[in-house]
N, C-alpha and C positions, 0 to 999 in steps of 0.2 A: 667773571673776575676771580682771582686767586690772591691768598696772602700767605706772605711764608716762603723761605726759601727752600725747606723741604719739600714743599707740597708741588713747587718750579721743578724743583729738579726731578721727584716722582713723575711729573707728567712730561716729562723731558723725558723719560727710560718707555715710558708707556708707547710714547708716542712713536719713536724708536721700532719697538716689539711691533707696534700696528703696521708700521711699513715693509719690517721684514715679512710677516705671518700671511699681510693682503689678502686677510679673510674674514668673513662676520662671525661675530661669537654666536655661537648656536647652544641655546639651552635645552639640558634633556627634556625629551617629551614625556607627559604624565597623562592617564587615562580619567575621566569620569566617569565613576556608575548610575551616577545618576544627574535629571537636570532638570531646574526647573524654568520660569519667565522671565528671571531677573539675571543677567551675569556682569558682574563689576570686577575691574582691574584696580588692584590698588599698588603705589612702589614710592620709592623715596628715591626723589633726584639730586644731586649734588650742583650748587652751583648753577642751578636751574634760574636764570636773573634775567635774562634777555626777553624781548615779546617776543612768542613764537618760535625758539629757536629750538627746540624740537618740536620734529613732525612724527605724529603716532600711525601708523595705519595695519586694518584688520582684513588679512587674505585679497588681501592686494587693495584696499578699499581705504579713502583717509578715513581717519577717527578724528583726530584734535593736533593744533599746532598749540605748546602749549611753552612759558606760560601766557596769559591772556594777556596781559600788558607790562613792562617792564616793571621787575620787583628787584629795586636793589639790596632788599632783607635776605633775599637767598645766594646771594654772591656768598663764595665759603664757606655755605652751608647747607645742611640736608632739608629739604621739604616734602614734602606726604601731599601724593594726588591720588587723585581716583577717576572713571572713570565708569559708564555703564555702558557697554560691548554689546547689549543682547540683542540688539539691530545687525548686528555681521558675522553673527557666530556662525559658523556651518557643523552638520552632522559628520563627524572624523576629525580631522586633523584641520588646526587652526592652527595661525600664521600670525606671532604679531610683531611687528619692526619699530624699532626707534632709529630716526634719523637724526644727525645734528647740522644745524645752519651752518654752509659756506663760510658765509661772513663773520664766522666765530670759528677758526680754524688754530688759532694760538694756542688753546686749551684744552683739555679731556675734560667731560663730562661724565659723571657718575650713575648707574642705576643700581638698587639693591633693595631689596626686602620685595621682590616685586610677589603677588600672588591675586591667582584667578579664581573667585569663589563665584559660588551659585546659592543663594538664603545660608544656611549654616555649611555647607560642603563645600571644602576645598577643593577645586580642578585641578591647578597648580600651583606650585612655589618654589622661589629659589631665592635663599637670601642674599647668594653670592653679588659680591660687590662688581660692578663690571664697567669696564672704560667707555666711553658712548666720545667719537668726536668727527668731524666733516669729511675725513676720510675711511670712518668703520664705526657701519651701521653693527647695531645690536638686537637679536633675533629670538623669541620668545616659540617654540612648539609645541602646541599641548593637544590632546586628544578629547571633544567630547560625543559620547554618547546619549543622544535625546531619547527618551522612553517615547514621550510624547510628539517626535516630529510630527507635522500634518505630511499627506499625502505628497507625494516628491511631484514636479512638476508633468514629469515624461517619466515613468519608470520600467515599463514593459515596450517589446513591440506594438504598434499601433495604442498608445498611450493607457491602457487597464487592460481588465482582464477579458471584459466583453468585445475588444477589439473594434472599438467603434473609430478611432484613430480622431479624435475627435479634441481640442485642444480648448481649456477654458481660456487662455490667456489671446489676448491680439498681438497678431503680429505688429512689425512695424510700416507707417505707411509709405514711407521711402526706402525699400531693402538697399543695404551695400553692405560692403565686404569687410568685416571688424577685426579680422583674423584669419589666417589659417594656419593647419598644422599637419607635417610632413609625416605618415608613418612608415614602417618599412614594406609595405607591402598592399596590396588593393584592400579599400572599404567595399564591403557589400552590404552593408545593411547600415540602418539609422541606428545614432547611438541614444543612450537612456540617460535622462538628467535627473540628477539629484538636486539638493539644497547647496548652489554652490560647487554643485560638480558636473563632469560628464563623463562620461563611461563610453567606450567604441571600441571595438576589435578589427581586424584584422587579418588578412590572408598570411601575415607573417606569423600568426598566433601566438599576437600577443593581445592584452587585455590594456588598455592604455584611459588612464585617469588625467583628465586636465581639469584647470580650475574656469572661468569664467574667463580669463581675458587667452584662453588657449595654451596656457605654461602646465609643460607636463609636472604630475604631481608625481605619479609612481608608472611602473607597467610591470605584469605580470605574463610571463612565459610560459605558454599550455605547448601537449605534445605535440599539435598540428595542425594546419592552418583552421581559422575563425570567418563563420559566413552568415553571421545571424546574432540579432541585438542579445543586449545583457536584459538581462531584469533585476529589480532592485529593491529588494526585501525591504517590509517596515521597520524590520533593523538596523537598515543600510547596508547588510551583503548580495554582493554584486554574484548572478548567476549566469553562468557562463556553456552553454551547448558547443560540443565540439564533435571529434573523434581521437581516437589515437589506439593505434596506428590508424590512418586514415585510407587505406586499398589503394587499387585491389587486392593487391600481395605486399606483406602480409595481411591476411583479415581484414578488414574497419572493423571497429567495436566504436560505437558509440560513447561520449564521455559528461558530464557532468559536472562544472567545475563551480563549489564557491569561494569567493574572495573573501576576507573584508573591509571593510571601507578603507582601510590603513594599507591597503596591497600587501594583504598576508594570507596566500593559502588556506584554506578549513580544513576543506575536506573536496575528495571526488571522487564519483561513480561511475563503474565501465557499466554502459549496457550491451549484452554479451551479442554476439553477430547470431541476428533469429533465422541464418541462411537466405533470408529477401531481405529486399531495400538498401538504400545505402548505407544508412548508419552511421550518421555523422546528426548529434542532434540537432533540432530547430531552434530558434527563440525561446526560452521559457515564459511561461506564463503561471502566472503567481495565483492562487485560490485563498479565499476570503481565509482561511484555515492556515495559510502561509505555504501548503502543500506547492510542490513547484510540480508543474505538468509540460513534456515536453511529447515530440513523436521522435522516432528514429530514421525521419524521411525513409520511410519505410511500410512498416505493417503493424507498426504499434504505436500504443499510445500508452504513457511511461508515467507514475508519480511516485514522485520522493519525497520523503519527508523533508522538514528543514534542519535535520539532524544531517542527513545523507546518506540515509535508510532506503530502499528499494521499499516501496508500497505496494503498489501491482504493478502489472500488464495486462493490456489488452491487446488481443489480435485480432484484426479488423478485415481480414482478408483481400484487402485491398489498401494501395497507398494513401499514407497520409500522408504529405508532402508540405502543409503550411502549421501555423501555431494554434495547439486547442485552444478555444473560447472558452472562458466560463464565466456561468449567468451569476445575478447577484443571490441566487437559491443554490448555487453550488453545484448545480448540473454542469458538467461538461461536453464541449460540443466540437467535433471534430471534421472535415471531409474527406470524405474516402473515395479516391481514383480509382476505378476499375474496379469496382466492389464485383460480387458473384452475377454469370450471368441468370438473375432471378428477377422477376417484379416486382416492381417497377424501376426501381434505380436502371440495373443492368441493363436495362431493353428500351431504354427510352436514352437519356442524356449521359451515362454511364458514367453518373456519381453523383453520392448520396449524402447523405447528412445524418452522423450518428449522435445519440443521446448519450450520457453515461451518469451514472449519482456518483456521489464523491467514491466509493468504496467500488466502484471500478465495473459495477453491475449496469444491467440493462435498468434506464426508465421508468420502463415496462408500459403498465396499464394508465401511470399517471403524466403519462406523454400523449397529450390526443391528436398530435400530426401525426400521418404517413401510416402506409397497412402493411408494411410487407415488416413479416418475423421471420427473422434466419436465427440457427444455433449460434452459438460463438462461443472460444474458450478465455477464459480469462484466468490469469497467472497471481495468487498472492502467496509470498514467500513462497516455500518449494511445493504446494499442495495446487492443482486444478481442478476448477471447478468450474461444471457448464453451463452456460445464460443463455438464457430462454426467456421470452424471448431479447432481442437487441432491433430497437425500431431505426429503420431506417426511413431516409425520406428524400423526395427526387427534388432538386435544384432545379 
């Protein structure tokens, strides 16, 4: 209810404006640095009198229809709600919408002073005063960053770093189809889920983010086509194996791309054409240390820092074609196709299973499978250095 023939006519101009514009007001997005257990929405509604006649909901999810029973004390007037959110928040970008009831389609609705805190720290705020009414919904975006998320649900190929592919969660016992989403080009590989997201590429090479009910959030454009899952850092940047140029001619070099959660570029790495392999990277895989380890379908096996620093090389003399493993000791463990014709690998199933410590060296002595030592070189920054021995081991 309204009183006042100014306040008629005001919402008579408003209302007006909503039907020319035929768009949600969208609020700027604002970052968190930090987060903790608790996050409450608080905001002052106008007019807020009817039971129910807004509906709240967080990244597509309902929150509250509120107010809880008809309150004829805030007809023409401002009231103060709150809200605790920390049930829907997700890591990145959060969505939150006010709707207003059909059945109250006469009037505009007010929202303003709204703001999103975490204990003392403001997420977001915007005091601006904004029209909320049945035909134009009102749209809140803010970003947070969790220090402390837990472990994402799916974040690498074959779900960790040991590649056991191995899921804590049940499926469901009647599967059907909830969704689906069209991209421009073939999927090759399973995509990695976050808190509230999912991550998948694409032969079109692009990097494409949906939320839970399949609504594209962003997509990111790499130099050429995507065959092989994201991984997805405890920070929440999304790691991405490619090539670019992708061969024969020109070259393939291998590429390296991170995201972040927000679909914004970091940073990326050429890894340079080692004359073998194809060279288009594989899946990453994430190390206890953040370290990201990939191969070049090729002859190497590759770590970058999570800055986007080249760490080493390793050359393997033979293909590494699937995603290194690494144990919960930080050893990395890779298979090698057509390794040297030597013993035992080479002369029996012709491929092997190599060891490596984080720092890119052989095992050595403290690997007690498999007998056979070959030399190998290994590449950190621009200096080589030869390992002695590199234990391999027959599958």
């Amino acid at each position: 209810m309204r009183f006042g023939p100014s306040r008629l006519f005001r919402d008579a101009i408003v209302m007006f404006l909503m039907v020319l514009t035929a768009m949600a007001v969208t609020a700027p997005k604002a970052r968190a640095l930090t987060a903790s257990s608790t996050f409450i929405v608080s905001w002052q509604g106008y007019d807020w009198d009817g039971a129910g006649e807004e509906t709240l909901t967080l990244n597509g999810q309902f929150l509250t229809a509120l107010p809880a029973a008809d309150t004829p004390t805030n007809g023409g007037a401002w009231a103060s709600f709150s809200e605790d959110i920390t049930a829907l928040i997700v890591n990145g970008t959060n969505t939150l919408t006010f709707t207003h009831a059909p059945w109250d389609c006469g009037v505009s609705d007010d929202v303003s002073n709204l703001q999103v805190a975490t204990g003392s720290t403001v997420v977001y705020s915007s005091t601006t005063e904004s029209p909320l009414s049945c035909t134009q919904s009102l749209t809140y975006t803010f970003d947070v960053l969790l220090n402390n998320t837990p472990s994402s649900p799916w974040p690498m190929f074959h779900q960790n770093p040991q590649h056991t592919g191995q899921s804590p969660f049940q499926g469901p016992a009647t599967p059907f189809l909830k969704w689906r989403f069209q991209t421009g080009g073939a999927i090759d590989s399973p995509p990695a889920v976050d808190h509230g997201r999912i991550y998948v590429t694409s032969q079109d090479g692009n990097v494409y983010a949906l939320n839970q009910d399949g609504e594209l959030l962003w997509t990111v454009q790499t130099g050429g086509p995507l065959r092989s899952s994201p991984a997805i850092g405890s920070d929440g940047t999304i790691y991405v194996g490619g090539c670019a140029p992708c061969g024969p001619n020109p070259t393939p070099q291998g590429i390296l791309y991170a995201i972040s959660p927000f679909g914004v570029a970091k940073w990326n790495v050429t890894v340079q054409n080692s004359g073998e392999g194809v060279d288009s990277l594989t899946s990453p895989t994430i190390g206890p240390d953040g370290t990201i380890y990939v191969s070049d379908v090729g002859f190497r096996i590759v770590a970058v820092t999570p800055d986007g620093s080249l760490k080493w090389q390793v050359w393997t003399q033979g293909e590494v074609v699937d995603s290194p493993a690494v144990g919960a000791d930080g050893t990395i463990y890779a298979q090698i196709d057509d390794p040297p014709q030597l013993p035992p690998c080479g002369t029996v199933l012709n491929k092997c299973l190599v060891a490596l410590t984080r720092t890119g060296l052989s095992s050595g002595p403290s690997v007690t499978w498999g007998s056979s030592i070959h030399p190998r070189s290994v590449l950190t920054g621009q200096s080589t250095l030869t390992v002695s021995p590199l234990v391999l081991m027959e599958l």
